[in-house]
Every structure is written in structure tokens, then in C-alpha cells.
N, C-alpha and C positions, 0 to 999 in steps of 0.2 A: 722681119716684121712680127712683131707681138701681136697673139690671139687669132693668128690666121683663122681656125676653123671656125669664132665666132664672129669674128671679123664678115666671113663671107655669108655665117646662116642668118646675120642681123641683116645681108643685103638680099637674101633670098626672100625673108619675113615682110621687109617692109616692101617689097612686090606683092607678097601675099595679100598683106594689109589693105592696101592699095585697090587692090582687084575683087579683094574681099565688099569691098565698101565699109570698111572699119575705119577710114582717114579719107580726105580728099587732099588731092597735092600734098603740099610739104609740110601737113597737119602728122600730128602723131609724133611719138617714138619709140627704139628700140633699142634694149641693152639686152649683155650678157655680162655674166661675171665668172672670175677664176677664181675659188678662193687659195690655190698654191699658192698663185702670184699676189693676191690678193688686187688684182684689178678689174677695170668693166669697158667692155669694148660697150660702145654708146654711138648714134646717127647721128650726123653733122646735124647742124641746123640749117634750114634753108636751103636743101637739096633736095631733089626729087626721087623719090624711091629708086624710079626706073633709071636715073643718070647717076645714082649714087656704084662706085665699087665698093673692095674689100679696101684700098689703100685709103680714101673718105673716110672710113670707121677711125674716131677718137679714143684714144687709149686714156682712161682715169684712173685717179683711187678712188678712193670712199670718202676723201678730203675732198673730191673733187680737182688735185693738183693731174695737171697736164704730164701725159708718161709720154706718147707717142700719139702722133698724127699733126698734117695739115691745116686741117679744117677746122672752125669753131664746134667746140659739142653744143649737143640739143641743150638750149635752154632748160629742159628741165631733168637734167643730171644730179642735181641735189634729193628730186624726189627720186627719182632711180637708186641711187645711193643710200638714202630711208629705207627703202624697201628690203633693200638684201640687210640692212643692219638690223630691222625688224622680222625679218623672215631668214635666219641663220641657213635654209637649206634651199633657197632660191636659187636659180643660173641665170633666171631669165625674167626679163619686165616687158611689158607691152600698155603702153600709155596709148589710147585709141578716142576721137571723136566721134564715135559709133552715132548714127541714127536716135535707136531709142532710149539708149543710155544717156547721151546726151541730154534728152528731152527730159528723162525723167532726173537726173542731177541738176537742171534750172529749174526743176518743181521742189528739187530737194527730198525725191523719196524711195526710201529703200527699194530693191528688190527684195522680194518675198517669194518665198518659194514654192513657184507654183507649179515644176515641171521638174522633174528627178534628174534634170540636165543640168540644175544648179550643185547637186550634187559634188560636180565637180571641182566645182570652188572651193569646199569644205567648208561648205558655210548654207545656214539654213535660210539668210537673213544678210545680201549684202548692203555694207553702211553709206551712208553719204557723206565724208568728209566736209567739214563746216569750208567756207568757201576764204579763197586766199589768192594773191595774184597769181598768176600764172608766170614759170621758170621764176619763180621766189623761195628762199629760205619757208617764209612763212606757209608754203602751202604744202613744202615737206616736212611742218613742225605740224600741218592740222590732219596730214597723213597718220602721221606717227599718235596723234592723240584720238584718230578715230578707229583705227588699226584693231582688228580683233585675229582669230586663226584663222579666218578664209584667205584666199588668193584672189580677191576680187574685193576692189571698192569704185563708189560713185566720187566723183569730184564737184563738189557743187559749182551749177554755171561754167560748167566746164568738160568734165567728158569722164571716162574711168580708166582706172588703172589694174593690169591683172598682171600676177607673176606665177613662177612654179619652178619646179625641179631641173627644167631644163628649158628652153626660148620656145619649144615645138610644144611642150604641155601651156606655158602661157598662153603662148597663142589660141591655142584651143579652149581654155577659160574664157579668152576676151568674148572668141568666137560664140560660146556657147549662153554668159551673160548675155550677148545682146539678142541672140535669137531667145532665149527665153524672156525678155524683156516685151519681145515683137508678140511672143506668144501671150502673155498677161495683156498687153491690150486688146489682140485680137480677139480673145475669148471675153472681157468685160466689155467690149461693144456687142460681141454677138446675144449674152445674156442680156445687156440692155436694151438691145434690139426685140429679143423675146418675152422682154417682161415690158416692154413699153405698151400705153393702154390704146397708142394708136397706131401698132403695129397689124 
């Protein structure tokens, strides 16, 4: 079986995800890539985090041509596929319908950097990808034209995307976007609340 060790951390993560409350059910996705082999272990589609294995893990290229697995890949393997072609030192992608990322991708507006935990995205300023179907060519063509050096973007109407050096640092960007996301509201209601004249 090709990709065993990411085979199995893409099923450990999308547990993570899951429990995290970064996806609900069979929302989300999760790859890794090799680039020896030059492939990307990817989440079936329409499997449950918690009932997915390591043998469910789709084996792709970057064409997206089927190498090894069962199961359908995640719908959207083309934007997974952008990512590492745009980010040469990527391992790991984390496609999440996070809460407040979410919210703020249907308003269409960036994260700004308001918590030195954005930091870690390497980005002062994450973008919101102009909006496109969802598992569509077109929405890994608006990836690729809104794409700057962070490891973190919005999808508009839709959710975000984070990647990084290995699955275990994505994930910890998704994670960290969205709590700093939750923090930026929570501190403009509370100054709103402060400065309101009938508070």
C-alpha cells in the first residue's frame, strides 16, 4: 500500500478535525503529499472521519490521475493539487468549514491581523479567494489567482483552506485562523459594547 504513514495521519487528522469542530460529518478535507513519489494521499468523499481507514485514503498525482485506492477522492483534489503546485514545500492541506472562517468567507473578508497567532500562517493579511463552485477546476483556478506566501486562505461562500510543511503544522494553521478569527469578533463586540451610548 502506497503512503502508509500519510495514509494513516490523514485518518488520524480528519478525527482531529472533526472533534475539533473545524468540519461537521463528511464536510472537509485532507491530503498529504510525497514529492519523491510525486503523489498526494487525499480523504474519500463521503466518508466519515470516524469510519474512514488508512486503506479509504486515494492515492493521486497532481493531474489528479487515480494511482491507488477504492474509494472516490474528495471532490475537491484539484484545489489540494493547486496548493502544493503553488506552495513547492507544502506536505499537507487542510480544507475546513470552520465556524468563523466560514462566516467571514460569505461576507467576503479578509483576516487581519489581529492576534500574533496569525503569525503563523506567514501572512499578515489572510485573502479571500473570489468565489467558485465547490470540487471545481474553477475554484482551484481562483485559489491560484488569489494565492499570496501565507499558508492560509478564505474561500468565498464557502470555508478555508490552510497548508504547511507537514499535515500536523496545517492543521495547526486551520486551527489557529479560526480561533483568531473567533478572537477578532469577540474583542469588536466587546469595544462595541464599550463604546455604545447605551451601554
Amino acid at each position: 500500500m502506497l503512503m502508509e504513514k500519510e495514509r494513516q495521519e490523514i485518518v488520524d487528522y480528519g478525527k482531529k478535525m472533526s472533534s475539533a469542530g473545524l468540519s461537521k460529518g463528511t464536510s472537509g478535507n485532507i491530503s498529504a503529499y510525497d514529492p519523491v513519489c510525486g503523489y498526494m494521499a487525499i480523504s474519500p468523499s463521503g466518508l466519515d472521519y470516524f469510519e474512514t481507514a488508512a486503506e479509504d485514503i486515494v492515492i493521486l498525482d497532481l493531474d489528479g490521475n487515480l494511482i491507488e485506492g477504492s474509494r472516490k477522492p474528495s471532490s475537491e483534489h484539484a484545489l489540494h493539487a493547486t496548493i502544493y503546485k503553488l506552495h513547492p514545500d507544502a506536505r499537507g492541506v487542510v480544507h475546513a468549514h470552520s465556524t468563523y472562517c466560514t462566516t467571514f468567507a460569505c461576507l467576503k473578508q479578509p483576516i487581519e491581523a489581529v492576534h500574533y497567532l496569525l503569525a503563523g500562517a506567514q501572512t499578515s493579511c489572510v485573502p479571500c479567494a473570489d468565489y467558485a463552485t465547490y470540487g471545481t477546476e474553477a475554484l482551484a483556478e481562483k485559489v491560484s489567482e488569489a494565492t499570496g506566501e501565507g499558508l492560509a486562505m478564505l474561500l468565498a461562500n464557502h470555508g478555508m483552506v490552510a497548508c504547511g510543511p507537514s499535515l500536523s503544522k496545517a492543521f495547526n494553521v486551520a486551527e489557529n485562523v479560526e480561533w483568531v478569527r473567533s478572537e477578532e469578533r469577540r474583542v469588536g463586540k466587546e469595544c462595541r459594547s464599550r463604546w455604545s451610548p447605551y451601554h
